[in-house]
N, C-alpha and C positions, 0 to 999 in steps of 0.2 A: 702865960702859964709856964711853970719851971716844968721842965721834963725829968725826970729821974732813969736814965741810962744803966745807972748800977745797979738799981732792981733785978732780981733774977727770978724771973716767974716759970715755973714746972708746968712745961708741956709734952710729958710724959702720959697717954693714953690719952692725943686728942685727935689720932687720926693725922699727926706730924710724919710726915715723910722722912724728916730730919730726925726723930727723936725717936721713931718706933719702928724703924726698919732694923737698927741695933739692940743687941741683949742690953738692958735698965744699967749695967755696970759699964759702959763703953760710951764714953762724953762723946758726942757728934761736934766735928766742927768740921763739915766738910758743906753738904747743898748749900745751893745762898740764898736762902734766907736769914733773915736778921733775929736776933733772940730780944725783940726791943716790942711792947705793943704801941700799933698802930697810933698815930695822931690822935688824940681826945674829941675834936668835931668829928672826925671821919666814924670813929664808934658810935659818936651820939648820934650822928644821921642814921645807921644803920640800923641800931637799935629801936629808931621811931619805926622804920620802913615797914622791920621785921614786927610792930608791936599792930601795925597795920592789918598783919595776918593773911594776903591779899598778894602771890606772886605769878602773878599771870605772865603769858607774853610780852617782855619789856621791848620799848622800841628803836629801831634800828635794823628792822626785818628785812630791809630793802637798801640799806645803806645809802638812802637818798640823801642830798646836802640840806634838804629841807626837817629831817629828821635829828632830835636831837638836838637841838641851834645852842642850847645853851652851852655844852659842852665841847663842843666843834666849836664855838667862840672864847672859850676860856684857852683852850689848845694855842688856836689864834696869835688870842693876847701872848700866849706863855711864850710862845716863838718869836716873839718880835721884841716882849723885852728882856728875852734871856739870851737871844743873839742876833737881834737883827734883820731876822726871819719871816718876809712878807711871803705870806700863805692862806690861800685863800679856803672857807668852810670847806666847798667841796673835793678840796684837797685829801681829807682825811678819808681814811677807811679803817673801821672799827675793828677790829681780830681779837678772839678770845688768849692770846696768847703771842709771844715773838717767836717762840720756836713754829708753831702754827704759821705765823708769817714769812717766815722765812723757806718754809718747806712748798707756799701757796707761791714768793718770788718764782723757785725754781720751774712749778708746773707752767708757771706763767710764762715764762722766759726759754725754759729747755726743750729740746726736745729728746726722744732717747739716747738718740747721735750725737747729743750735744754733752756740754761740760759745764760743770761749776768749781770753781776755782777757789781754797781757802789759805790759809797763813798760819801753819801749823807752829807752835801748838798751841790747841783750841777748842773753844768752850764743845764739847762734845754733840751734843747735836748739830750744830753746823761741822762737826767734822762727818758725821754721818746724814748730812743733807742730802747728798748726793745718792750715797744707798738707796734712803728710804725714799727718796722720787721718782728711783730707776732713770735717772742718767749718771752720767759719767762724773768719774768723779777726778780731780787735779791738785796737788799745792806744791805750798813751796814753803821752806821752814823759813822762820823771824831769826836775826843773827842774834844771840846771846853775845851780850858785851862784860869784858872782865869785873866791871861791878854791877853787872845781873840786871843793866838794863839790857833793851832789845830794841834793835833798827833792823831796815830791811836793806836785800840785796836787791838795788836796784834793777841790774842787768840780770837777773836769779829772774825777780820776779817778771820781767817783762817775756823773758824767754820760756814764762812756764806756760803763756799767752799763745793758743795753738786756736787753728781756724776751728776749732772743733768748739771753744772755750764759748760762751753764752752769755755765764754769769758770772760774779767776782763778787764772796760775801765778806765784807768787812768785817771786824767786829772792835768797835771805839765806844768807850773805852777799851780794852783788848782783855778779856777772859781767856784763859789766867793769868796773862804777865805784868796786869796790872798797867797797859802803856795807857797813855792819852797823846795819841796822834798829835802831830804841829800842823798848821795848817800849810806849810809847805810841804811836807810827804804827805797828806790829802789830797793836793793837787796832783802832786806828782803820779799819787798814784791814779787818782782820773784822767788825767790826762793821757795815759798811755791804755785805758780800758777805753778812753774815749776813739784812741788810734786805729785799736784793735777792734772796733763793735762792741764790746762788753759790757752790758749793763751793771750798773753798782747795786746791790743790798747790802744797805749799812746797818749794821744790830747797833744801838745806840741804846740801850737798855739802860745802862750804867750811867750816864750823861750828866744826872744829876748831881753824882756822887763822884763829884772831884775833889784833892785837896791844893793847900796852899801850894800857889807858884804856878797851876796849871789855869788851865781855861779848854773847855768842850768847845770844838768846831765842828757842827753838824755839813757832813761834805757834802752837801747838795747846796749850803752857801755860800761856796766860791765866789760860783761864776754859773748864768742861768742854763748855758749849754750842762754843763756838768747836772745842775737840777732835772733837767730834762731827761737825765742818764738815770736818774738813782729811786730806788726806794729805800725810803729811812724809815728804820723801827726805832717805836718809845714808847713806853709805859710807865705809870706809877707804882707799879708792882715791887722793885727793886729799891725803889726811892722811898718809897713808904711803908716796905712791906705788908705789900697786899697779894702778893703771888696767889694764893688760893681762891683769888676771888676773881681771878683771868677777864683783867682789859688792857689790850694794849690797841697801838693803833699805829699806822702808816701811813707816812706824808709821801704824797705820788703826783707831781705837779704838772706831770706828762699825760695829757688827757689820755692818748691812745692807749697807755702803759697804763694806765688807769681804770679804763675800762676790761683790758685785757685782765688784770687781777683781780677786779669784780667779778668775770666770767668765771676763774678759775674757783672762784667760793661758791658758784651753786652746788647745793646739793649737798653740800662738806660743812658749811658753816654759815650758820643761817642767822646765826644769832650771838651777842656778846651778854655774859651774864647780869642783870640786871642789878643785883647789887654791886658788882665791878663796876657799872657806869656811875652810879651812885658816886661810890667811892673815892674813883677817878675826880669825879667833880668833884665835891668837898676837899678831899688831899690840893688837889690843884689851887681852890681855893681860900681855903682855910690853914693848911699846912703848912707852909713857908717857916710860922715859929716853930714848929719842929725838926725842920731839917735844919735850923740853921743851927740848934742847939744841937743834934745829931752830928753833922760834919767836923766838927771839934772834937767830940767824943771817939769819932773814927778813926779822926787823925790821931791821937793820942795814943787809942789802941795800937795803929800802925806802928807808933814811934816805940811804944815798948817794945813791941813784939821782934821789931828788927835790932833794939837794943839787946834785948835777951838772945837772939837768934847768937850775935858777936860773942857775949860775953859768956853765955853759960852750954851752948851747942855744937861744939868741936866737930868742926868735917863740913858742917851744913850752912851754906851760904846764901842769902835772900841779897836781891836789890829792892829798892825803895818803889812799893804800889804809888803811880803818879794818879791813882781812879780807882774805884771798884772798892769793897771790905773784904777783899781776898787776895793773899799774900803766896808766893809760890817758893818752894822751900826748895835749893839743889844739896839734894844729898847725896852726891856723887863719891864726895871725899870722904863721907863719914862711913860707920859701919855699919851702916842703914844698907848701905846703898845696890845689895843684888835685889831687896825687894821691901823699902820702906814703908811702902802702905801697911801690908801685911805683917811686919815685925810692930808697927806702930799699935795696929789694931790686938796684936795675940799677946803681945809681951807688956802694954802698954794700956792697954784698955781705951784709946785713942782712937776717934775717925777721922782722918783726912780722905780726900779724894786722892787714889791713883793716880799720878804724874803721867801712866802711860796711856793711858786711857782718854788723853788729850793729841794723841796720833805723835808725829815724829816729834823730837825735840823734847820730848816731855818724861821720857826714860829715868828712874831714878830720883827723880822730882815729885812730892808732896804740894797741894794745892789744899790752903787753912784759911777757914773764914771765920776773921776776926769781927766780925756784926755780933757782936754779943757783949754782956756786962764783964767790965773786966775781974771780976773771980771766976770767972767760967774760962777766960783767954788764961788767966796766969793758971788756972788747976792743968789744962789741956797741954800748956810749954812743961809743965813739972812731970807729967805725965812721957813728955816725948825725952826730957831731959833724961827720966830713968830710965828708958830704954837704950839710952847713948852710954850711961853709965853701967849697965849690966854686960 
């Protein structure tokens, strides 16, 4: 089936968080979601399920390995041939959500005396993970490189490693600076949480959505000590745009650490929503001809938008997103730059995400999600263009 990307479909008044948080005149391109409908099988399931009439308690009540089999086995397969990835059923644990997951690691793992450790700047809930758990909270900024990629300070980061530190949450592909880790700074960086006690939570959200020249290394496949350190988050929800319908899940191959995060969901999350698992399954296995028609389309996006960025956006400098459909814009030089968001939004009719609002490092900087058809990407560049020219 051909997919049509350039489609632009108005979801304006559907209950979009993206689309109806702003006045009807202010183009949103800032949460990530994708402005693309979902896979064609994953609607057709859906639409059977719902014509069912019939949504009882779906299962997974218990997050037993016996529950579920079909989809804890498609997971499986997807890890083994998309990297390698021998993991077994009851590895998985089902979560309505990765920010959910990530906020259930730290309960798991922290205690109030302790710490969580991030790499700023960063997709904002994990920069506020540590708030909302009530422990402590640690990072260390990613070095901005003169063509706007970003590496880390190796000796930064190891020395931000205090006996207090607990947990260390990654986040690969890296919201918003668009990195995809190598798998020698994954190790490098395990191996010095390994040194220090730290346990890994990797957000791996993004995973799917690589472009050419990269490749996703889930860091729990190093090496098995490392596995034994980490929980890895992954979802279909990014990949397929399914965010509203919240299933992700987490590979925990550490029995102890496994139970330990099961304990931490009674009582909180009892359940993942029943058409998410649906979803989940069909995306996973029926999906593949749309991502792959998808991932060209992204990339292309990408390439204009950092073409335009050069040629027509004086002041404002992007490097090249190696992952993710979100491009980080520095508008330090330009005359954006006491307060971009805001000049973008009042004088422009333009949303992006706040730069700052991503914790240090992020000052001055616009975060643009180019997931969408490109008349909606070029209206939104014309838009920031005439703010630069006013």
């Amino acid at each position: 089936m051909q997919y049509d990307f350039n489609q632009v479909v108005d979801r304006r008044l559907t209950d979009s968080f993206k689309w109806d948080t702003y006045e009807q005149d202010a183009l949103p391109m800032w949460v990530a979601d994708m402005d693309f409908p979902s896979p064609e099988p994953v609607i057709r399931a859906l639409r059977q399920r719902i014509d069912h009439g019939i949504f009882g308690y779906p299962m997974g009540l218990m997050n037993a390995p016996m529950e579920l089999p079909e989809l804890r086995g498609t997971i499986v397969d997807r890890m083994a041939r998309r990297y390698g990835w021998s993991i077994e059923p009851e590895d998985i644990v089902f979560i309505p959500g990765v920010v959910i997951a990530f906020n259930l690691a730290c309960h798991t793992v922290a205690t109030p005396d302790q710490a969580v450790l991030v790499q700023t700047p960063v997709y904002t809930p994990i920069l506020t993970a540590a708030q909302d758990t009530g422990i402590l909270h640690q990072e260390m900024e990613l070095t901005r490189q003169p063509d706007g990629s970003y590496t880390v300070d190796w000796d930064g980061f190891e020395a931000s490693l205090t006996p207090q530190t607990s947990l260390f949450i990654l986040c690969n592909p890296h919201n918003p600076v668009g990195k995809v880790f190598q798998p020698d700074e994954l190790r490098r960086l395990a191996e010095i949480c390994l040194r220090h006690g730290v346990t890994i939570c990797s957000d791996e959200i993004h995973s799917d959505l690589i472009f050419s020249g990269q490749r996703h290394t889930p860091i729990a496949t190093l090496d098995p000590e490392i596995a034994q350190n980490t929980i890895t988050l992954m979802a279909p929800s990014k990949t397929f745009n399914l965010a509203g319908l919240q299933c992700s899940f987490a590979i925990i191959q550490n029995r102890d650490l496994r139970k330990r995060y099961l304990q931490s969901r009674k009582g909180l999350v009892p359940w993942v929503n029943g058409l998410g698992l649906l979803a989940a399954q069909v995306a996973y296995q029926q999906g593949q001809e749309w991502l792959d028609q998808l991932l060209p389309y992204l990339e292309s996006n990408r390439d204009y938008l950092y073409q335009y960025v050069q040629n027509y956006l004086p002041g404002i400098e992007m490097g090249t997103p190696q992952g993710t459909y979100m491009a980080w814009l520095d508008c330090r030089k330009s005359s954006l730059k006491d307060n971009p968001y805001q000049a973008c939004l009042d004088r422009g009719r333009v949303a992006f995400n706040d730069g700052q609002k991503f914790g240090r490092g992020g000052e001055g900087f616009l975060r643009l999600n180019f997931g969408c058809p490109r008349a909606l990407l070029v209206e939104g560049l014309e838009r920031l263009r005439q703010v630069l020219d006013q």
